[in-house]
C-alpha positions in Angstrom: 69.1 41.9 187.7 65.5 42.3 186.7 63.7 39.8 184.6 63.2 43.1 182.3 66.7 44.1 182.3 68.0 40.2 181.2 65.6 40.8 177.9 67.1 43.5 176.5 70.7 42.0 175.5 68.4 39.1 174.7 66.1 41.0 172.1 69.3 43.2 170.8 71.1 39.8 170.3 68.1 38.2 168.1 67.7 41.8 166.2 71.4 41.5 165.5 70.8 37.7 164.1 68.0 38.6 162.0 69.4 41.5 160.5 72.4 39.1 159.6 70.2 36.5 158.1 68.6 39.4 155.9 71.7 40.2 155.0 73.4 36.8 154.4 70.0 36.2 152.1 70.5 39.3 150.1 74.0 38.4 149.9 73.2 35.2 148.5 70.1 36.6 145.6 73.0 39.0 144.6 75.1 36.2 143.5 72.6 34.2 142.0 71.5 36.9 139.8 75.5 37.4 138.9 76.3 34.2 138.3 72.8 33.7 135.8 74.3 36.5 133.3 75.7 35.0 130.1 79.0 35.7 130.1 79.3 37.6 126.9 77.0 40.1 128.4 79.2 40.7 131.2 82.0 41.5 129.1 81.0 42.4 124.9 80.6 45.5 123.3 77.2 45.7 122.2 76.9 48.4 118.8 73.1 49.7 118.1 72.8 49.6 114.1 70.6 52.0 113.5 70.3 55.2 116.3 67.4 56.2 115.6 64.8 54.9 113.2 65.4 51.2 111.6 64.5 51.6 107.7 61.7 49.7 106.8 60.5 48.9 110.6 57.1 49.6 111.5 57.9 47.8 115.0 58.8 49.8 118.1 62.8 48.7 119.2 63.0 46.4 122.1 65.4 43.7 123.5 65.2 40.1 121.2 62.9 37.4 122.1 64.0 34.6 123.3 62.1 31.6 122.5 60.5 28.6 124.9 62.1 25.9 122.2 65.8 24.6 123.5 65.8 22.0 122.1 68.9 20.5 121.0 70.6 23.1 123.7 69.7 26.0 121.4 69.2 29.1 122.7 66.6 31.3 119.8 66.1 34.7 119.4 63.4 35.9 117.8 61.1 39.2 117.2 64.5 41.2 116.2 63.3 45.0 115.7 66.5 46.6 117.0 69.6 44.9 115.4 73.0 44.7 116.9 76.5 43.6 116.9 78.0 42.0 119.8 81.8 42.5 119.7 84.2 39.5 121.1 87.9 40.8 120.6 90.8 38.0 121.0 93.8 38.3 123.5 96.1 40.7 122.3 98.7 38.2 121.9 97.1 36.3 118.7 95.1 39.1 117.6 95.6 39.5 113.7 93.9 42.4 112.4 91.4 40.7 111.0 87.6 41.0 111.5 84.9 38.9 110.9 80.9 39.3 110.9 79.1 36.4 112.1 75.1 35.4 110.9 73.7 33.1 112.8 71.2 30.5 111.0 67.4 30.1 111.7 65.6 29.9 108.7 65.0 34.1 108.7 62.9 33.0 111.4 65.2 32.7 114.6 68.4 33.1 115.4 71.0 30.3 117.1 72.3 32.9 118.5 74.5 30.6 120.8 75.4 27.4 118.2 76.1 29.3 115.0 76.8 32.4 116.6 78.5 33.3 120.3 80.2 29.7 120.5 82.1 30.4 116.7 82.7 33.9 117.5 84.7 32.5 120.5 86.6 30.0 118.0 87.5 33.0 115.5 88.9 34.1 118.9 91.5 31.5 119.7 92.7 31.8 115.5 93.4 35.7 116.5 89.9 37.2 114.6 88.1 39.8 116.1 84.1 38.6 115.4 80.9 40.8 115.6 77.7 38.6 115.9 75.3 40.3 114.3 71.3 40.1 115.6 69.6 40.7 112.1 66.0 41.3 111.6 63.9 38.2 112.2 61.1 36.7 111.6 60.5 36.7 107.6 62.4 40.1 107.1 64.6 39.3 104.2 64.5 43.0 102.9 65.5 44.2 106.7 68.1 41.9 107.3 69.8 43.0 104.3 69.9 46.1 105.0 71.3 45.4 108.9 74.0 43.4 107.2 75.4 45.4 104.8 74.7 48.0 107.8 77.1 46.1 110.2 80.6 45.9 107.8 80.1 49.8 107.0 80.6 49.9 110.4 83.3 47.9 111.3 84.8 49.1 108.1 84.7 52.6 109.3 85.3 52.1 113.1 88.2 49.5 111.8 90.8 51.5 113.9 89.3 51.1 117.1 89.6 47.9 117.3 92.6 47.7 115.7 91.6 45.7 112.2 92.7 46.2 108.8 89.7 48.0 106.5 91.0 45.5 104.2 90.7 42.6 105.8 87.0 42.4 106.8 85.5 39.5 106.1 81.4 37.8 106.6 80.4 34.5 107.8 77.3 32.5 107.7 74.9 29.7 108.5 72.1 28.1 106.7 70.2 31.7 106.5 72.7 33.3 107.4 74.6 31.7 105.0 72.1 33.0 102.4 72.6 36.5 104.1 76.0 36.5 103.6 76.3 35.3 100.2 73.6 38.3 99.4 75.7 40.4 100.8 79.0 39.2 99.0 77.4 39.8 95.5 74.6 43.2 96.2 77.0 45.1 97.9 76.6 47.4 95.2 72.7 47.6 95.9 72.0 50.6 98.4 69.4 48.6 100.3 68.8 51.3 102.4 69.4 55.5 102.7 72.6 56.8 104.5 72.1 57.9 107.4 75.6 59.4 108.8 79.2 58.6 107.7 79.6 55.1 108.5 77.3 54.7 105.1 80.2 56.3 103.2 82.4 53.2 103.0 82.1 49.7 101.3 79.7 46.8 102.7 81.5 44.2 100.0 83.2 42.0 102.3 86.6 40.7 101.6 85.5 37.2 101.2 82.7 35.2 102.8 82.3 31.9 104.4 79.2 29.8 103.6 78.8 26.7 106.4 75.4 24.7 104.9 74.0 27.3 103.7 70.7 27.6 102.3 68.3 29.2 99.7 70.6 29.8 96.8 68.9 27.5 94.7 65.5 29.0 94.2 66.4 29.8 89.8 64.7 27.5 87.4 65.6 23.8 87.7 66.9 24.6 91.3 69.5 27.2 89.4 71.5 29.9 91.6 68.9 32.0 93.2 68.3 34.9 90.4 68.8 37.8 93.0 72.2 36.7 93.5 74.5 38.6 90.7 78.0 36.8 90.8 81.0 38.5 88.7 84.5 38.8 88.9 84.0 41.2 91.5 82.4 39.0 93.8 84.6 38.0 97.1 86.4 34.8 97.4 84.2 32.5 98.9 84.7 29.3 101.5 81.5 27.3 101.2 81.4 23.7 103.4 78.2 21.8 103.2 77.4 18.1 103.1 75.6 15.1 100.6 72.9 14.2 103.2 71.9 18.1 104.2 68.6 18.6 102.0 69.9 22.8 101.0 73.7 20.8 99.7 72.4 21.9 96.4 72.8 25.9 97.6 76.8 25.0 97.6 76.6 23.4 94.8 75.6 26.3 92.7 76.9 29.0 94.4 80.2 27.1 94.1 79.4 26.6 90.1 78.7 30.2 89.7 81.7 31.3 91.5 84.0 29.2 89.0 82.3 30.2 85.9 82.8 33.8 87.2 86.6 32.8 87.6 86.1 34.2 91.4 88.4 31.7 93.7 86.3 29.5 95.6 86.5 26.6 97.9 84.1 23.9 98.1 84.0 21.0 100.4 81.1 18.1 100.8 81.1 15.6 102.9 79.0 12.5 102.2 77.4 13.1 105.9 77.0 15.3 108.8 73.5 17.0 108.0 72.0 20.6 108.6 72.6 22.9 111.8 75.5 21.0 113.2 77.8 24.2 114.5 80.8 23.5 115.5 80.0 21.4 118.7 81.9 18.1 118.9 80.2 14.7 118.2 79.8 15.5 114.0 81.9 14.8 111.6 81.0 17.9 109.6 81.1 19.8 112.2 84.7 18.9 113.8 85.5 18.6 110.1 85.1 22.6 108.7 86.9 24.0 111.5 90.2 22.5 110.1 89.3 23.1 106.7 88.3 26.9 107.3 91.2 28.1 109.2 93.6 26.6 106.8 91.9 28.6 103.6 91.6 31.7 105.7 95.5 31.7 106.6 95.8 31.2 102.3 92.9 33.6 101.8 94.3 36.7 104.1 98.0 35.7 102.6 98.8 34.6 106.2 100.4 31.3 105.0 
């Protein structure tokens, strides 16, 4: 054999090995890109408010921000210009019909999109509720947000079927903000914040009751009175409101929950002398291992599931 002639199966042997190391490498990039999804991302519906033009937004539509501050393990979305739902449906053997839309906190300038939105959706889940998280405008786009929420139960009102919910039975949930957000929904659904735009429009946005966890800015009357946009009458939803003494916005349940009895509209309050502001439901707070409990016990009375 000739020196040139042991080469060859030399040379093909290394061009086999590196073409395996490419590939192993690719391989390997593949999966670390997989396993770096969110998991709700992999698997949730995602449901575009608005199809064309947002009302009111001068902004072109692009993906959420996300923000450099974690602190806390917080994950914050900002610069919202194209508002969504993300849909997390429960197994089908607990699943009871029942829909809820989630608002995430932030102070209308962020959204804990994770704390106070993906990781209660998942909660609602394990009772059986089929939850929507819903990406309203942000930052300082009361008027917008508004008009996404009111947006967002047309919708699931009027797509109810396809997940298999009751029309009836859709309610709205909130923190801090979007705790304001939802109690501005629960007594303006009668405002048309916004023009129709196809036949989603056509039905109700009142919800069939709302849940208020701390929520904030409902005080801003005289003498820290109910804020004077929000019009409460026997009309107004059934409410769940859960705040604490220490939390410097407890005075938002507080007159909410006032207005709501002087309007004769069933309401639940509950304040605990501690726990804070922005607690979620993640373990380590009283409050927030406390509401849980409380909430799914008034929703089984509320929904006449008891």
């Amino acid at each position: 054999m000739t020196v040139a002639q042991g080469l060859v199966p030399r040379v093909a042997c290394m061009q086999i090995m590196k073409r395996n190391s490419i590939t192993m490498r690719l391989i390997a990039l593949v999966f670390l890109l997989v396993i770096s999804i969110p998991l709700h991302s992999q698997t949730r519906e995602t449901i575009v408010l608005w199809p064309d033009k947002v009302p009111g937004e001068s902004e072109v539509k692009h993906a959420a921000v996300q923000t450099e501050n974690t602190s806390g393990k917080v994950v914050r979305l900002t610069d919202v210009t194209n508002p969504l739902l993300e849909v997390f449906e429960p197994e089908d053997g607990v699943k009871n019909g029942e829909g809820i839309i989630v608002c995430p906190g932030g102070g209308y300038n962020i959204l804990a999109i994770d704390k106070e939105g993906y990781e209660v959706a998942e909660w609602l889940n394990e009772l059986g509720f089929t939850a929507f998280v819903l990406q309203y405008r942000v930052p300082d786009k009361q008027a917008g947000a508004l008009n996404d929420v009111q947006r967002a139960i047309r919708i699931v009102r009027a797509r109810a079927d396809e997940w298999n919910l009751d029309a009836k039975k859709i309610g709205v949930m909130g923190f801090s903000a979007g705790g304001s957000l939802s109690a501005r929904v629960s007594t303006l659904y009668d405002f048309e914040s916004y023009a129709p735009i196809d036949n989603n429009d056509v039905v109700s946005c009142r919800p069939d009751y709302s849940i208020l966890i701390y929520p904030a800015y409902l005080d801003k009357g005289e003498n820290r009175s109910l804020t004077p946009e929000l019009k409460v009458d026997e009309k107004t939803p059934p409410k769940f409101i859960f705040g604490t003494a220490d939390d410097p916005y407890a005075n938002s349940a507080l007159v909410m929950a006032g207005a709501l009895r002087d309007a004769k509209v069933p309401v639940e309050l509950h304040l605990l002398p501690a726990g804070g502001h922005g607690y979620g439901l993640r373990p380590g707070n009283i409050a927030a291992e406390t509401w849980p409990v409380l909430l799914e016990k008034w929703l089984k009375r509320c929904m006449g599931n008891e």
